[in-house]
Backbone as a chain_set.jsonl record, in Angstrom:
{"seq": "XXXXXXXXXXXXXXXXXXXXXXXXXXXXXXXXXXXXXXXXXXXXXXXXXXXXXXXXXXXXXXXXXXXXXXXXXXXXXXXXXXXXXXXXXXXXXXXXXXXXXXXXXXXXXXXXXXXXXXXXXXXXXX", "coords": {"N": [[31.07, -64.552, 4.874], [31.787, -61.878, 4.268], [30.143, -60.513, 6.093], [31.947, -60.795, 8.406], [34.319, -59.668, 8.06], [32.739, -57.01, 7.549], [32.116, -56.267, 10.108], [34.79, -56.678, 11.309], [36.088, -54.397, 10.205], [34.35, -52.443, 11.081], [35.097, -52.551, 13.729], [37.093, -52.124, 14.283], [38.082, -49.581, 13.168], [35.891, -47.656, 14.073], [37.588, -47.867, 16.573], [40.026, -47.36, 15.974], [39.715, -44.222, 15.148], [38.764, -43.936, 18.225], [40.954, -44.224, 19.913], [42.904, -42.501, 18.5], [41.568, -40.146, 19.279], [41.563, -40.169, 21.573], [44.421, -40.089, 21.813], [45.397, -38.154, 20.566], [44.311, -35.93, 22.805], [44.648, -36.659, 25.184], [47.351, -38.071, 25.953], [49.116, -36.716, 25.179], [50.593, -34.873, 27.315], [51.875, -37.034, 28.69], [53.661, -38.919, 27.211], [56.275, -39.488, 25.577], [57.555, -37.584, 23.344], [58.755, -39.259, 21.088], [57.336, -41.294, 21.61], [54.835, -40.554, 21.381], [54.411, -40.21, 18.834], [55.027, -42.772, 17.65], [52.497, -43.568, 18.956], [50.901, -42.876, 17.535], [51.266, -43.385, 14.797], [50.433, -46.011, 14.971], [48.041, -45.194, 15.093], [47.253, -44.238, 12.635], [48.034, -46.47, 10.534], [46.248, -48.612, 11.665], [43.57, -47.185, 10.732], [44.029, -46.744, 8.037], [44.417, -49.323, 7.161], [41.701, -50.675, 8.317], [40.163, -49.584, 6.791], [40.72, -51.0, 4.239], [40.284, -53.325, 4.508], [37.272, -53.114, 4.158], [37.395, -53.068, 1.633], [38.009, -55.402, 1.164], [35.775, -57.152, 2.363], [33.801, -56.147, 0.46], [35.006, -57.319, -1.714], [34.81, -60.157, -1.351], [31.56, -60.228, -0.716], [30.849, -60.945, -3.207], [31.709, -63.52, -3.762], [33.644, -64.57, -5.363], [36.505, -64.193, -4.621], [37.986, -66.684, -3.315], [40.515, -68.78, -1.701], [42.348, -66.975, -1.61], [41.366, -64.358, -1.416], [40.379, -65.015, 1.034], [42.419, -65.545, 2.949], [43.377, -63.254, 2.878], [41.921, -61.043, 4.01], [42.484, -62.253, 6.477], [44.787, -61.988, 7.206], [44.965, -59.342, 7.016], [43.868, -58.927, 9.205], [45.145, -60.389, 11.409], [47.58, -59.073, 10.575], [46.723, -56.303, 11.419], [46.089, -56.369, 14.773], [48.782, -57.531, 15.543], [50.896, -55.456, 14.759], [49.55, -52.588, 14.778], [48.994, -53.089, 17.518], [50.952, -54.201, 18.805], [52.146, -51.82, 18.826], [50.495, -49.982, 19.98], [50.468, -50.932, 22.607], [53.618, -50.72, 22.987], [54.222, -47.951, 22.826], [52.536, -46.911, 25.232], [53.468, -48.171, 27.031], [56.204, -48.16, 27.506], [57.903, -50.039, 26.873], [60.145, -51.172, 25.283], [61.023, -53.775, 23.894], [58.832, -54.746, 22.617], [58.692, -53.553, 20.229], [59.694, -55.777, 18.52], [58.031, -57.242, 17.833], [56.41, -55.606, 16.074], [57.228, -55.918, 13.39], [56.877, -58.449, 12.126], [54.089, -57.972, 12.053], [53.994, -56.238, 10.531], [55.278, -57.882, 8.354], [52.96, -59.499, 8.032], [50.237, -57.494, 6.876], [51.656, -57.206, 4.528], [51.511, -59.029, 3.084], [49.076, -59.674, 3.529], [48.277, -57.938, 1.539], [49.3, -58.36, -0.999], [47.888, -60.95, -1.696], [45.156, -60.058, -1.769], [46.092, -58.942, -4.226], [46.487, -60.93, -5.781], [44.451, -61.93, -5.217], [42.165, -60.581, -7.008], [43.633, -60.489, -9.276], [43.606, -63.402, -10.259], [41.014, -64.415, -10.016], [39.126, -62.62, -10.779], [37.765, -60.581, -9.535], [36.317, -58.399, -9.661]], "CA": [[32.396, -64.07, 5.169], [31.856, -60.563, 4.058], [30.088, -59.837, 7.463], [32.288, -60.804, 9.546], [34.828, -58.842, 7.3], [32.799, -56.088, 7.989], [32.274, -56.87, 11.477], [36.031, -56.307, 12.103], [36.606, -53.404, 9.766], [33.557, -51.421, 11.786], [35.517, -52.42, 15.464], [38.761, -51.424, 13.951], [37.738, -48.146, 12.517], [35.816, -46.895, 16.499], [38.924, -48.37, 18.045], [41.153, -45.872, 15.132], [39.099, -42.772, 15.551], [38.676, -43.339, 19.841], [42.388, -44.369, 20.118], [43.425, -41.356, 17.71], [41.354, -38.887, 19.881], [42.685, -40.478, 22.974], [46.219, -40.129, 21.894], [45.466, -36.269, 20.874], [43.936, -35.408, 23.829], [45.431, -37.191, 26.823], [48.577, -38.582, 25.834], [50.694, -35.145, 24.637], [51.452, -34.346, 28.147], [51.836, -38.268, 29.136], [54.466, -39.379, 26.362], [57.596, -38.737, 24.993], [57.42, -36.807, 21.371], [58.958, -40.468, 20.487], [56.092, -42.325, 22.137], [53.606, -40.294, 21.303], [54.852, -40.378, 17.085], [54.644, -44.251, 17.73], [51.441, -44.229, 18.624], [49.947, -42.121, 15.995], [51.783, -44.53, 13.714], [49.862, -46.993, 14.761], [46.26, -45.041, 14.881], [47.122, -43.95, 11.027], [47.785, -48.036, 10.243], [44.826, -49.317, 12.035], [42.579, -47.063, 10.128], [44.546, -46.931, 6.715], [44.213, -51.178, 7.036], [40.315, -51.235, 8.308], [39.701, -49.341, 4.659], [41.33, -52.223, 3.606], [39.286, -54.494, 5.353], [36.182, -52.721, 3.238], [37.46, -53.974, 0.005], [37.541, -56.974, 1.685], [34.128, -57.526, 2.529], [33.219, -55.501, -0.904], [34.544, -57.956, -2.877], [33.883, -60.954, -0.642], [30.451, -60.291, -1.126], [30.596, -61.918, -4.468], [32.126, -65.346, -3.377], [34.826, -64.693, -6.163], [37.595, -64.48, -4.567], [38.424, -68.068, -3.339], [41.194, -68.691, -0.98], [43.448, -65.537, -1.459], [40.736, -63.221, -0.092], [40.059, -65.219, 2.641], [43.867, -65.131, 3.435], [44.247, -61.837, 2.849], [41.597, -60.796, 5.183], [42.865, -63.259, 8.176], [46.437, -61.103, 7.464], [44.785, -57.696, 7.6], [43.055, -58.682, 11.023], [46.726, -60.594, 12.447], [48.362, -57.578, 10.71], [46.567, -54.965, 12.463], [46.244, -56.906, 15.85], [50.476, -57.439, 15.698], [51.333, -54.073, 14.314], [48.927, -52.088, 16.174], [48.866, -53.66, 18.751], [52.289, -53.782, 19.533], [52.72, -50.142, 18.397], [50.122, -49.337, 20.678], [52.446, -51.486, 23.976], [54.983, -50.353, 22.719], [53.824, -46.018, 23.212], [51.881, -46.984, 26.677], [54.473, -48.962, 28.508], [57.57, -47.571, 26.905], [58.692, -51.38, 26.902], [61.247, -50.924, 23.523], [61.071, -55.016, 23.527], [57.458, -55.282, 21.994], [59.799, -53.202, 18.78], [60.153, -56.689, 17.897], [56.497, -57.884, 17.434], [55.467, -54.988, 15.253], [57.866, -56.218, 11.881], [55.767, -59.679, 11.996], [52.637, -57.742, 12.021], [54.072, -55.381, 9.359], [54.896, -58.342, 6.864], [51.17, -60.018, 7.73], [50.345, -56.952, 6.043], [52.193, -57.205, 3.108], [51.222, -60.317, 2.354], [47.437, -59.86, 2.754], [47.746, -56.8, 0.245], [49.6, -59.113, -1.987], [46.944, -62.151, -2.055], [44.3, -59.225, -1.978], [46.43, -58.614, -5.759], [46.079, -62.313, -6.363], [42.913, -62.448, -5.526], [42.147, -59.825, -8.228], [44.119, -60.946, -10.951], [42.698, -64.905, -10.727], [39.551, -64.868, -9.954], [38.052, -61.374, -11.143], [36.585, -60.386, -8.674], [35.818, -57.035, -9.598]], "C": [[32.461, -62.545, 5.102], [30.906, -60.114, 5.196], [30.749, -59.903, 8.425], [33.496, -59.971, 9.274], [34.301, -57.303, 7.756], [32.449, -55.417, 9.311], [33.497, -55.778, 12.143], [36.369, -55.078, 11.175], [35.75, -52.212, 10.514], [34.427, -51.574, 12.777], [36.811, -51.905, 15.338], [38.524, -49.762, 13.838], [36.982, -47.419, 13.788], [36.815, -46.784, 16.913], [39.721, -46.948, 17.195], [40.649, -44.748, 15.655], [38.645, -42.812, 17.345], [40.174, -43.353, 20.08], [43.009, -43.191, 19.573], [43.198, -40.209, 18.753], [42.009, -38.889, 21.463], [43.57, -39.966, 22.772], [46.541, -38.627, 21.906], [45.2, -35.271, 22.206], [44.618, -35.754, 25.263], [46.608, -37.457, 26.92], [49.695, -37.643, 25.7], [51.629, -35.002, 26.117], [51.861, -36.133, 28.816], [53.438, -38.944, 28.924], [55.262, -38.687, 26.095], [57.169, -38.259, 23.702], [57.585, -38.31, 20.799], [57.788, -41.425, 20.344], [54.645, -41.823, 21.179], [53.448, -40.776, 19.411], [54.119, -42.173, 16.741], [53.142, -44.573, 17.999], [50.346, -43.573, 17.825], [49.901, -43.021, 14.629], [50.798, -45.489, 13.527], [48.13, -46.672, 14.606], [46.375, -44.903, 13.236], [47.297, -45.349, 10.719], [46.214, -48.353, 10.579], [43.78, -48.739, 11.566], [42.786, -46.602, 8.697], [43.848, -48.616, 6.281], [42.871, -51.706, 7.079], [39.996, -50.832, 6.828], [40.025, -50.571, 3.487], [40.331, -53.285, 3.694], [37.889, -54.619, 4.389], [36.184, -53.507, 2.238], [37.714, -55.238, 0.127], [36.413, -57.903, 1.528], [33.432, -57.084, 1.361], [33.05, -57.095, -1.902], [34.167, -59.799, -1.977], [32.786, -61.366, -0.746], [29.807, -61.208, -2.364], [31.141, -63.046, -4.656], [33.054, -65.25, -4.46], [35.949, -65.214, -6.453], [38.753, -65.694, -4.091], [38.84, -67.616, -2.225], [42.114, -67.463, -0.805], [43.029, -64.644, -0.677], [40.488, -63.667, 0.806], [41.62, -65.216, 3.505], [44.152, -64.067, 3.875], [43.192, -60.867, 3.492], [41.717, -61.004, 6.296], [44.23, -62.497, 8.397], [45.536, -60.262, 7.612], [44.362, -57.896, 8.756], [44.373, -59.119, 11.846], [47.421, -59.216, 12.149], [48.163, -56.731, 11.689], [46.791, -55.152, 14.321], [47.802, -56.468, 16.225], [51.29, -56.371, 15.827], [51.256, -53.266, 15.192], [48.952, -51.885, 17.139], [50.154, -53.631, 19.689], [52.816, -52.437, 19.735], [52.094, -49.336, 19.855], [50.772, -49.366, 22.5], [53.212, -50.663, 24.342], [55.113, -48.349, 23.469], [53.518, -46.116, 24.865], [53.007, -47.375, 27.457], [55.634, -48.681, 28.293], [58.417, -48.597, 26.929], [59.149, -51.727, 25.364], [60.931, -52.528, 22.944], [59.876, -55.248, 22.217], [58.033, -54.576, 20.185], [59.627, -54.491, 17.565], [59.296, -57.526, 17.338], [56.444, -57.324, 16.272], [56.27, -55.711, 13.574], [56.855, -57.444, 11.605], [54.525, -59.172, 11.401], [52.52, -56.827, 10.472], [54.001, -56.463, 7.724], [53.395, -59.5, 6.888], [50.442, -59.196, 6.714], [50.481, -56.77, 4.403], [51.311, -58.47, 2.371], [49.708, -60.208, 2.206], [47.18, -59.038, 1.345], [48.384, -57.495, -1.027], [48.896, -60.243, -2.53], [45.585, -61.329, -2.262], [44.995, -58.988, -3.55], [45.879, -59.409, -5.948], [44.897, -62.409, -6.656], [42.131, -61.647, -7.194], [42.1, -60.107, -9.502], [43.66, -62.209, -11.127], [41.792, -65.152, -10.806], [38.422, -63.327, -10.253], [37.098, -61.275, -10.98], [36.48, -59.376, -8.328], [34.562, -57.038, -10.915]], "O": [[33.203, -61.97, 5.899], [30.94, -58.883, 5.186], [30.443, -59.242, 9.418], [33.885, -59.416, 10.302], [35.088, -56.476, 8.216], [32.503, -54.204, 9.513], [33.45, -54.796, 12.885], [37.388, -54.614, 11.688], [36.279, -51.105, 10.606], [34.849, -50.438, 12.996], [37.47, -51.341, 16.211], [38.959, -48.951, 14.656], [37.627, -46.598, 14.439], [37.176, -45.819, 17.586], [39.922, -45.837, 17.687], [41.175, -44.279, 16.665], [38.199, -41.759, 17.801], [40.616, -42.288, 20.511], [43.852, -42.756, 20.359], [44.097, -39.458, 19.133], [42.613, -38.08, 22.168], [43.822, -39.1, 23.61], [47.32, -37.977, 22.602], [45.736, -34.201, 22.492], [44.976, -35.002, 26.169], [47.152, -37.141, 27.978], [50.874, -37.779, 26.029], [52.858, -35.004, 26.188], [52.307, -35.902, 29.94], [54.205, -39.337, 29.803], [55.247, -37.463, 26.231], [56.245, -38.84, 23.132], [56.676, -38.705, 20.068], [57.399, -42.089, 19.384], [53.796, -42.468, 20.563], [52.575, -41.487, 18.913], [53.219, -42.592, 16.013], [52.563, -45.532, 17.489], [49.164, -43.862, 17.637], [49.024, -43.27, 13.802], [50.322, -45.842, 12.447], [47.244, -47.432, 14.215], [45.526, -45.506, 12.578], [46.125, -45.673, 10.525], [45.254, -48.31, 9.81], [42.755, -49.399, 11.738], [41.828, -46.093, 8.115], [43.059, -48.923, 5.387], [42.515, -52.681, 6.418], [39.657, -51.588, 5.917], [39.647, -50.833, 2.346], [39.754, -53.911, 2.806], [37.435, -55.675, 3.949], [35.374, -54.375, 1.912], [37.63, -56.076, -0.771], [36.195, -58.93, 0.885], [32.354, -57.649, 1.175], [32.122, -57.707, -2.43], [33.131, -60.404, -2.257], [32.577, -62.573, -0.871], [28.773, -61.87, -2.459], [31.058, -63.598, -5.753], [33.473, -66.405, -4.535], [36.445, -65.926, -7.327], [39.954, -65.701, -4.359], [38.345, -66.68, -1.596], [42.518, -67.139, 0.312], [43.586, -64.129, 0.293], [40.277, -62.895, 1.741], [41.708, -64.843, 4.675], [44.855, -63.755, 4.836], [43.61, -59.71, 3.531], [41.269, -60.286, 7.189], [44.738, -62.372, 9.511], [45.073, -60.419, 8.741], [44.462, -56.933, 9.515], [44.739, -58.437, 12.803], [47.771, -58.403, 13.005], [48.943, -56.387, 12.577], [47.427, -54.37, 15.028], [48.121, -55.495, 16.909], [52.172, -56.221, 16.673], [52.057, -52.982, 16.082], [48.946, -50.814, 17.745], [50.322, -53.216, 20.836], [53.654, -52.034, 20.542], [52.673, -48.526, 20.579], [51.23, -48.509, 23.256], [53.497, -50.069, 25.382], [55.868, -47.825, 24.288], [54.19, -45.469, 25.667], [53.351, -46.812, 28.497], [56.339, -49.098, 29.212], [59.623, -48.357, 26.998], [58.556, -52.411, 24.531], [60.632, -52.666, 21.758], [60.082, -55.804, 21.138], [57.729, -55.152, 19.141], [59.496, -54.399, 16.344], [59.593, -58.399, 16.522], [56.418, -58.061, 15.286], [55.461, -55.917, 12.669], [55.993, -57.244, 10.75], [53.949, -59.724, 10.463], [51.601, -56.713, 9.661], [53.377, -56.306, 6.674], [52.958, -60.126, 5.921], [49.982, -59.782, 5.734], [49.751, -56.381, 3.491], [50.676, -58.576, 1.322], [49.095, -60.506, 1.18], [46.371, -59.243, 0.44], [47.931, -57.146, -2.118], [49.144, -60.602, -3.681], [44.78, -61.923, -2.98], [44.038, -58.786, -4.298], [44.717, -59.235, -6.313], [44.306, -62.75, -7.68], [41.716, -62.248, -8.185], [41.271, -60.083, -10.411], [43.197, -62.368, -12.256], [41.4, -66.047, -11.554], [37.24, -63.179, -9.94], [36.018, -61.517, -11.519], [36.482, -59.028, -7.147], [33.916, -56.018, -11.154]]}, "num_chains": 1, "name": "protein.A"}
């Protein structure tokens, strides 16, 4: 599990830092100040969340953490996908609707970093 963990925290973390330089470089004169904000938003998430992903696969590694970490890695990958993903939509196509995806993706999120606690505190797996 902790490769495929870090699998998706390596394709996340390219995609952050090419998408980031994209957005600096091509997008300024493209986008609105609004648009463009939005999709910075979402390059700072998607490579705030792959770091996440790390301590994923870190502790992973040691079969510890049971069901919580495997939860709470399957949210950080829907999180970022949802979030992201919509954030990123959302900047490109200036279609306001996709607005309505990213909250979903935001509390996937939450919740993995909360069963990522769990996992922690039950099965010490540090």
């Amino acid at each position: 599990m902790a490769r495929f963990y870090i699998l998706c925290l390596a394709v996340n973390g390219l995609l952050a830092v090419t998408l980031g330089a994209f957005g600096a470089h091509a997008l300024k004169n493209w986008l609105t100040p609004e648009l463009l904000e939005t999709y910075h938003t979402a390059v700072q998430y998607q490579m705030f969340h792959s770091v996440a992903l790390l301590a994923v696969a870190w502790l992973a590694q040691s079969d510890k953490g049971g069901a919580a970490l495997r939860w709470s890695g399957g949210l950080f990958i829907a999180g970022l996908l949802l979030f992201c993903g919509s954030l990123y939509l959302l900047a490109l196509s200036g279609q306001h609707w996709l607005g309505a995806i990213t909250p979903v993706g935001g509390v996937a999120l939450l919740a993995a970093w909360a069963l990522l606690a769990k996992a922690a505190w039950e099965k010490s797996v540090i």
